[in-house]
PyMOL Python script that loads the backbone (N, CA, C, O; Angstrom):
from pymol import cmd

cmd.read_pdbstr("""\
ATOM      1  N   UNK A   1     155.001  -6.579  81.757  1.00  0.00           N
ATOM      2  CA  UNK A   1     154.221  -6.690  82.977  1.00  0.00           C
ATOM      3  C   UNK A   1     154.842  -7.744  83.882  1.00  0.00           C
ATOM      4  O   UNK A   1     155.327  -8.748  83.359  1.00  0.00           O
ATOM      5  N   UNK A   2     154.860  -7.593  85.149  1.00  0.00           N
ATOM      6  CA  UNK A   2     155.444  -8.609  86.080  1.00  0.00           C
ATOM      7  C   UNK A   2     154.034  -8.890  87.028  1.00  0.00           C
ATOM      8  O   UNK A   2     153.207  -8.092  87.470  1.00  0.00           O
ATOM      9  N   UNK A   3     154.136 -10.373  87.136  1.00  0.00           N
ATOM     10  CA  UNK A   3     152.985 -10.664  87.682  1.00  0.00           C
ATOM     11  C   UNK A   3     153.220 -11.958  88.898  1.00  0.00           C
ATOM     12  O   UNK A   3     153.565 -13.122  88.694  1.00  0.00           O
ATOM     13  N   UNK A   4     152.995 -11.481  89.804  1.00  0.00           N
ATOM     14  CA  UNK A   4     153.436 -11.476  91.245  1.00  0.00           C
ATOM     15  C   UNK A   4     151.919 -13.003  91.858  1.00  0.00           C
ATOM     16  O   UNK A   4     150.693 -13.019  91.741  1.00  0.00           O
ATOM     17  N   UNK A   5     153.079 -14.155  92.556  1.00  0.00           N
ATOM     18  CA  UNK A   5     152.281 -15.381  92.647  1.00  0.00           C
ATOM     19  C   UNK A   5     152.002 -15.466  94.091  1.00  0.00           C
ATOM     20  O   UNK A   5     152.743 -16.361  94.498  1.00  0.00           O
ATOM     21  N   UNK A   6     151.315 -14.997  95.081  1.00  0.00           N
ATOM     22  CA  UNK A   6     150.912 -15.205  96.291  1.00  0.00           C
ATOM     23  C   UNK A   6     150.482 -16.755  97.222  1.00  0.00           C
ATOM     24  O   UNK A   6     149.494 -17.421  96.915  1.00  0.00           O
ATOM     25  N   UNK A   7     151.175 -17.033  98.069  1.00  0.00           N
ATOM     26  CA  UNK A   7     150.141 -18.438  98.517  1.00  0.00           C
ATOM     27  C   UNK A   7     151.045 -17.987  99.672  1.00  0.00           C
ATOM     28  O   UNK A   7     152.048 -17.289  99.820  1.00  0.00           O
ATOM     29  N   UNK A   8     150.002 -18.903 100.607  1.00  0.00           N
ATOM     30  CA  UNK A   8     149.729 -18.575 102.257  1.00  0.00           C
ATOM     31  C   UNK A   8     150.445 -20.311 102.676  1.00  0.00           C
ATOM     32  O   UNK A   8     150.239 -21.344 102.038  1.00  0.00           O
ATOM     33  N   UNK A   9     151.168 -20.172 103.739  1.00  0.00           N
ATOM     34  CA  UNK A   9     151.937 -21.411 103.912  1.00  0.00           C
ATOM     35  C   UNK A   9     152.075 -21.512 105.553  1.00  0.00           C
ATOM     36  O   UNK A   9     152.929 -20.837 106.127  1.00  0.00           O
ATOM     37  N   UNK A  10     151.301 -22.278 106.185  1.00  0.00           N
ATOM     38  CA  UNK A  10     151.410 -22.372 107.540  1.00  0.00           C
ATOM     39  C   UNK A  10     151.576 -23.661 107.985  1.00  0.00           C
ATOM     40  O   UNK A  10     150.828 -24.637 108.045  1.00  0.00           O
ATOM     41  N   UNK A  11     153.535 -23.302 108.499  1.00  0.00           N
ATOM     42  CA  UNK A  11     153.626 -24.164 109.213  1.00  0.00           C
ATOM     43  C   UNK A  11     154.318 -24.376 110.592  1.00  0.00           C
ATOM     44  O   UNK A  11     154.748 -23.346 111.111  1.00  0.00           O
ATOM     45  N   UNK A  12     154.462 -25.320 111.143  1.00  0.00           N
ATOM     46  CA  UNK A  12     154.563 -25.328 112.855  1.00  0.00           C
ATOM     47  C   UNK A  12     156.233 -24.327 112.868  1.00  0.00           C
ATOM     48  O   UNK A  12     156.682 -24.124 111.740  1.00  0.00           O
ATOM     49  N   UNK A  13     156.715 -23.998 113.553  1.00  0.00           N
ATOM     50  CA  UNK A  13     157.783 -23.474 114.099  1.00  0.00           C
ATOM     51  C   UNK A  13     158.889 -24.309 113.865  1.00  0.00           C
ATOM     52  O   UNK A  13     159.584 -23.910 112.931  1.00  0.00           O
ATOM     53  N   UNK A  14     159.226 -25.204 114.339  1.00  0.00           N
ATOM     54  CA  UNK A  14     160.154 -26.374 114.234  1.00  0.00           C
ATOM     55  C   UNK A  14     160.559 -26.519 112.986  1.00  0.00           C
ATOM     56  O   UNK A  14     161.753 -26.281 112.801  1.00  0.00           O
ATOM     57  N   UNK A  15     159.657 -26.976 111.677  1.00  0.00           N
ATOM     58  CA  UNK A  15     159.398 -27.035 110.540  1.00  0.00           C
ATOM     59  C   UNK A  15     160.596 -25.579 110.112  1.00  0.00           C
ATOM     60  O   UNK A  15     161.775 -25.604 109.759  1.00  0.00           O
ATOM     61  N   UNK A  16     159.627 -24.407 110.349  1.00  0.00           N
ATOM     62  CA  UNK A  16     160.499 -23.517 109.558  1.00  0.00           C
ATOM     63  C   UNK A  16     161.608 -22.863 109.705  1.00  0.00           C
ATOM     64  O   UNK A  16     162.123 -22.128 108.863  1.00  0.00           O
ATOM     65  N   UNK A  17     162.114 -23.172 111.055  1.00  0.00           N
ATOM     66  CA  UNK A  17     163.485 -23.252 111.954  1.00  0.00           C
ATOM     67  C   UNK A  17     164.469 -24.239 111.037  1.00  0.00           C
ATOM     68  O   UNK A  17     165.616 -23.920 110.722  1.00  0.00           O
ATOM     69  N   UNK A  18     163.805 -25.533 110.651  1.00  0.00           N
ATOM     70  CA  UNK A  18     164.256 -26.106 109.463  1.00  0.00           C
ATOM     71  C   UNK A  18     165.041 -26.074 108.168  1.00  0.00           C
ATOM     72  O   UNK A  18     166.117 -26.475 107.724  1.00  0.00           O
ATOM     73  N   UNK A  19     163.748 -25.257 107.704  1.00  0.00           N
ATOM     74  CA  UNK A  19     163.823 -24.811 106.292  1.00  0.00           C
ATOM     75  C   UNK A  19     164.427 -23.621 106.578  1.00  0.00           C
ATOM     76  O   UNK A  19     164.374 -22.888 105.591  1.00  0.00           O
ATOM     77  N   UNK A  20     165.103 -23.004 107.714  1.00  0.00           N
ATOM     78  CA  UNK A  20     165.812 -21.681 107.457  1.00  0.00           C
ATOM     79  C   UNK A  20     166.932 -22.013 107.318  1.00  0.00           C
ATOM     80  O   UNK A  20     167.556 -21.524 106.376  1.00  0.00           O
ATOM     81  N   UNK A  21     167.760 -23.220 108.451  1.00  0.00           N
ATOM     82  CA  UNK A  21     169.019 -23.693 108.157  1.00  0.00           C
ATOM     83  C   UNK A  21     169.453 -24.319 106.944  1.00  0.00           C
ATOM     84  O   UNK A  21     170.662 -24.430 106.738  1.00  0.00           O
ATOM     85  N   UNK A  22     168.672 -24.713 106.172  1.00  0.00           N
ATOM     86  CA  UNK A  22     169.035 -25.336 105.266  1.00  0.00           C
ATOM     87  C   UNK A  22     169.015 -24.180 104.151  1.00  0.00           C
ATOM     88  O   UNK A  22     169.965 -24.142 103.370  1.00  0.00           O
ATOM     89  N   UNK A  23     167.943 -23.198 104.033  1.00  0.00           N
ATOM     90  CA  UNK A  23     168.564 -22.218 103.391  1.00  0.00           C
ATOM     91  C   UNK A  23     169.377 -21.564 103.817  1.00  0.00           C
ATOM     92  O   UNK A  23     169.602 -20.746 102.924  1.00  0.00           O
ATOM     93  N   UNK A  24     170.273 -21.276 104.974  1.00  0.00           N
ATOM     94  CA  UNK A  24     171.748 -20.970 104.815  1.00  0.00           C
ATOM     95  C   UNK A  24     172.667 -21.737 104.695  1.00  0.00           C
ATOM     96  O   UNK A  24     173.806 -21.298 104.538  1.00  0.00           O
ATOM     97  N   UNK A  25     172.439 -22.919 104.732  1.00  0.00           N
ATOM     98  CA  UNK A  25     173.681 -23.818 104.468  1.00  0.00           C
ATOM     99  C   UNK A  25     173.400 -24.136 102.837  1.00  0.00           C
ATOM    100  O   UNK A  25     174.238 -24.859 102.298  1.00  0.00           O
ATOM    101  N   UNK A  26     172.854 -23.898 102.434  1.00  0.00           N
ATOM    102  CA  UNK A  26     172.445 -24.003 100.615  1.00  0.00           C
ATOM    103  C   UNK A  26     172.878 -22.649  99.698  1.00  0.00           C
ATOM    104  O   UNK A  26     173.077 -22.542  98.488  1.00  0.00           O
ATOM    105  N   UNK A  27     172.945 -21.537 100.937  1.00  0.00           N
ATOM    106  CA  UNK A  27     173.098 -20.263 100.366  1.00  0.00           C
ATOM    107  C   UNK A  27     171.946 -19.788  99.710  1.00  0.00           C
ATOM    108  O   UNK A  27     172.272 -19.033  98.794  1.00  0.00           O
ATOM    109  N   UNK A  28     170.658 -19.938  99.822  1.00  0.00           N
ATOM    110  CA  UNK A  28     169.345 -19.675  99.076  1.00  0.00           C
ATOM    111  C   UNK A  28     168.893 -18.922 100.629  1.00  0.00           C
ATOM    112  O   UNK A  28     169.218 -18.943 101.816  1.00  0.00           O
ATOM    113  N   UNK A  29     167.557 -18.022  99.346  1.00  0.00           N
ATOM    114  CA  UNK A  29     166.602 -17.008 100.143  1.00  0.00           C
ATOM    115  C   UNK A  29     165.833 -17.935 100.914  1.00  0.00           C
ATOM    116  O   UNK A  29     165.895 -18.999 100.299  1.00  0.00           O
ATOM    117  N   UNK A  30     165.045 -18.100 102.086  1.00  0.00           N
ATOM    118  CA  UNK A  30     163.887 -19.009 102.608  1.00  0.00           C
ATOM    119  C   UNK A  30     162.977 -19.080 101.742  1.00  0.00           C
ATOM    120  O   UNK A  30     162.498 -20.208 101.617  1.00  0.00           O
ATOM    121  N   UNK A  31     162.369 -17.925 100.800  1.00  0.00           N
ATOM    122  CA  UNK A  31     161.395 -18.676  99.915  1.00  0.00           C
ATOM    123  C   UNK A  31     161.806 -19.351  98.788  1.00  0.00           C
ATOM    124  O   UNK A  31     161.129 -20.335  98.492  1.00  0.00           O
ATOM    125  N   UNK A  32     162.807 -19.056  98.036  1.00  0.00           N
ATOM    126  CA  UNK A  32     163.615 -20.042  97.623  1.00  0.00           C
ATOM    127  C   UNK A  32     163.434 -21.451  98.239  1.00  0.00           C
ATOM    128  O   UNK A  32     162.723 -22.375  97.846  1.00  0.00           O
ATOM    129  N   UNK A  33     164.149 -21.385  99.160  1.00  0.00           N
ATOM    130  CA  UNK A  33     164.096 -23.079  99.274  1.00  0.00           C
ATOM    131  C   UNK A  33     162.466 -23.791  99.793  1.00  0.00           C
ATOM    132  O   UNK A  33     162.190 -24.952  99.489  1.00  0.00           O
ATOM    133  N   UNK A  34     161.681 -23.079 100.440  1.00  0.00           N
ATOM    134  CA  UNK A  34     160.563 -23.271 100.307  1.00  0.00           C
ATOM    135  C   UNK A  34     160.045 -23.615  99.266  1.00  0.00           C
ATOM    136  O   UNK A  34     159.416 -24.673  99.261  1.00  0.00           O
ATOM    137  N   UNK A  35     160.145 -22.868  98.131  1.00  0.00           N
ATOM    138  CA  UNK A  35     159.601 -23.378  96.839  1.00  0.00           C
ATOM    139  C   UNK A  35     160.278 -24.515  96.395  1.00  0.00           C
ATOM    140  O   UNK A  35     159.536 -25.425  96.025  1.00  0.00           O
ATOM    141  N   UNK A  36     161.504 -24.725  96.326  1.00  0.00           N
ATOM    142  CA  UNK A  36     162.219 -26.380  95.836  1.00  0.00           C
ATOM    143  C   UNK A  36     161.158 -27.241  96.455  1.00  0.00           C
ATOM    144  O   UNK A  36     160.433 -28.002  95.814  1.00  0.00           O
ATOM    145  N   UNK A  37     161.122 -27.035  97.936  1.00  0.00           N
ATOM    146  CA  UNK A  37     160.592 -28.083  98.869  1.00  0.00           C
ATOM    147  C   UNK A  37     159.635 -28.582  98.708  1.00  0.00           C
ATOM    148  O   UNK A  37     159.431 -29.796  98.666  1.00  0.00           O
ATOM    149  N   UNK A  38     158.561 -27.347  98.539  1.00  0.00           N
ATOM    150  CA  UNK A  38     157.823 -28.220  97.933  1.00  0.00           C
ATOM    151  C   UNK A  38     157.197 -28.481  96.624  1.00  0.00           C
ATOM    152  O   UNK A  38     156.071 -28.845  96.285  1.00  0.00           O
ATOM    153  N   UNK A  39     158.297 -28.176  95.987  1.00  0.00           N
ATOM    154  CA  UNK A  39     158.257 -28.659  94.605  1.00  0.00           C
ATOM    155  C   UNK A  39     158.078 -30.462  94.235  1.00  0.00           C
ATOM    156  O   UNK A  39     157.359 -31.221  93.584  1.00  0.00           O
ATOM    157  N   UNK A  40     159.421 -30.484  95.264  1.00  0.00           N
ATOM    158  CA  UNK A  40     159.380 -32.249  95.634  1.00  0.00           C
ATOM    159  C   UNK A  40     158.808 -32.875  96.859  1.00  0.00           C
ATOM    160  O   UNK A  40     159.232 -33.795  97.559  1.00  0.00           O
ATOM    161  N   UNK A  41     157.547 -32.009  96.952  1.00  0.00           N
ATOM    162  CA  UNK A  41     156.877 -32.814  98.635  1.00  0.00           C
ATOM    163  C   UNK A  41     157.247 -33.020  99.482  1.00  0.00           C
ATOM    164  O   UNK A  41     156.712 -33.869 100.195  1.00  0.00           O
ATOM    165  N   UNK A  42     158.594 -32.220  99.940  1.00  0.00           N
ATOM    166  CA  UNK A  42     158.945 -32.599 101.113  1.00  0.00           C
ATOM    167  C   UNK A  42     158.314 -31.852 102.281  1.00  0.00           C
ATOM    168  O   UNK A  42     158.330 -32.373 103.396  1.00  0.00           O
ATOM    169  N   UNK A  43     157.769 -30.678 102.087  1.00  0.00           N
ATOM    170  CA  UNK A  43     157.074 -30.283 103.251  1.00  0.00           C
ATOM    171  C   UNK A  43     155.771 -30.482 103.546  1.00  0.00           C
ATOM    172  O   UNK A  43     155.315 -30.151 104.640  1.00  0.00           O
ATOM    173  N   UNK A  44     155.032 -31.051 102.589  1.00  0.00           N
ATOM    174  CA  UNK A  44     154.099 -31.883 102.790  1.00  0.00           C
ATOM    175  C   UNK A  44     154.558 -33.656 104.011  1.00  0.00           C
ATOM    176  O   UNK A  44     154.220 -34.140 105.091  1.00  0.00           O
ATOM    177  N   UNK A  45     155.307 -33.900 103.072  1.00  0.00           N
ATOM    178  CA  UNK A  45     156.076 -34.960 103.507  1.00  0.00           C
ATOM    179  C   UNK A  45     156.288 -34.773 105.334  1.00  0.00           C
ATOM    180  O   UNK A  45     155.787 -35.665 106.018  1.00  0.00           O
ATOM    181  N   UNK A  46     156.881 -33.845 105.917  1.00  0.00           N
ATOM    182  CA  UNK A  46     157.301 -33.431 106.819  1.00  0.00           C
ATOM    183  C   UNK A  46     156.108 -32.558 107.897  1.00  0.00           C
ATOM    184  O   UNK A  46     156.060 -32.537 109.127  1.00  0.00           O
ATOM    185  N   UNK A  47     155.216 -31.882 106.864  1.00  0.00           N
ATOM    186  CA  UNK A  47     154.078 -31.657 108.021  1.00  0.00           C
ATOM    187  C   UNK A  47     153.004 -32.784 108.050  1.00  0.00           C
ATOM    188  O   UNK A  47     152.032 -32.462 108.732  1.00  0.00           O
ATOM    189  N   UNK A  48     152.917 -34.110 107.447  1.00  0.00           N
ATOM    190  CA  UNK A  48     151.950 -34.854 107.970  1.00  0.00           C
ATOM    191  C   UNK A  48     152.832 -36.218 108.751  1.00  0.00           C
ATOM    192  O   UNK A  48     152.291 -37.305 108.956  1.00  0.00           O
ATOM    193  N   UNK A  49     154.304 -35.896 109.130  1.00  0.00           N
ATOM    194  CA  UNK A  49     154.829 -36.667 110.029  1.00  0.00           C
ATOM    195  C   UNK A  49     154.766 -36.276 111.627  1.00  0.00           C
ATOM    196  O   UNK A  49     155.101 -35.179 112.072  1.00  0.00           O
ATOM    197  N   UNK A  50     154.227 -37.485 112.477  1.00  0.00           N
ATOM    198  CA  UNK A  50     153.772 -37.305 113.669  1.00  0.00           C
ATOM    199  C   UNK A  50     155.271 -36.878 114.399  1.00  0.00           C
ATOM    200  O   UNK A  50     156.251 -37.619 114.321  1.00  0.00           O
ATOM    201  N   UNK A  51     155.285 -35.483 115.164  1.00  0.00           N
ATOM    202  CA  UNK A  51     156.788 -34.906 115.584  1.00  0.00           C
ATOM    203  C   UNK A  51     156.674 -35.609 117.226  1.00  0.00           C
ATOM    204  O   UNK A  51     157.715 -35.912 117.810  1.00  0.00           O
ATOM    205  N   UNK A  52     155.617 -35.776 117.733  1.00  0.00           N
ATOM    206  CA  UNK A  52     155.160 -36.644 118.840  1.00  0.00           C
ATOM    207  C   UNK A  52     156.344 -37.992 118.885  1.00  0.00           C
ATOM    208  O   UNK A  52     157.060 -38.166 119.871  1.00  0.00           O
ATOM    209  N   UNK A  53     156.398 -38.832 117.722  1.00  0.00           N
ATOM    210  CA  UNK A  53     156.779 -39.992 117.446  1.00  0.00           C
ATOM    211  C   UNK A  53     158.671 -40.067 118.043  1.00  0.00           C
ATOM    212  O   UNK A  53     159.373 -40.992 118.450  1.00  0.00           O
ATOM    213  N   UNK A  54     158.882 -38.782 117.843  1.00  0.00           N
ATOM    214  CA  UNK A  54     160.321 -38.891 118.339  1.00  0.00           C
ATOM    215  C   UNK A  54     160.736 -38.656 119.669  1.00  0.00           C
ATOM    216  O   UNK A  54     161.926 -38.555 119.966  1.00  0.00           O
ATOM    217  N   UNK A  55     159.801 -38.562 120.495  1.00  0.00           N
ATOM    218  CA  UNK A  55     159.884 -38.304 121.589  1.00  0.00           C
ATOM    219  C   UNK A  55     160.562 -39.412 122.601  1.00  0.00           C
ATOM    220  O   UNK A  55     160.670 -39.167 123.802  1.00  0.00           O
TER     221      UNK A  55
END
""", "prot")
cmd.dss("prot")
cmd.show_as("cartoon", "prot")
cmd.util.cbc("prot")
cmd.orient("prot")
C-alpha cells in the first residue's frame, strides 16, 4: 500500500520565487526542497521575518 501525506503551505510569492531557485540550483523537485526547509525551520524562520525591514 502507498500512502500519500498531504499539507497545505501558504506562502507570500517572494518566499516561493525563493525556494524555486534554490531548487534549481540544488537540482531538487520544489517539494523536495520545501520539505528539507522545513525540516530545519527555515521557512518558518523566513515567513515570520518582517520583508518591510529591508526596504
Amino acid at each position: 500500500m502507498i500512502f500519500l501525506r498531504i499539507f497545505k503551505l501558504y506562502l507570500p510569492f517572494e518566499l516561493f520565487d525563493r525556494i524555486k531557485l534554490m531548487a534549481k540550483f540544488y537540482n531538487l523537485s520544489i517539494s523536495k526542497m520545501m520539505k528539507e526547509l522545513l525540516e530545519i525551520g527555515y521557512i518558518e524562520m523566513l515567513k515570520n521575518h518582517n520583508y518591510k525591514d529591508n526596504d
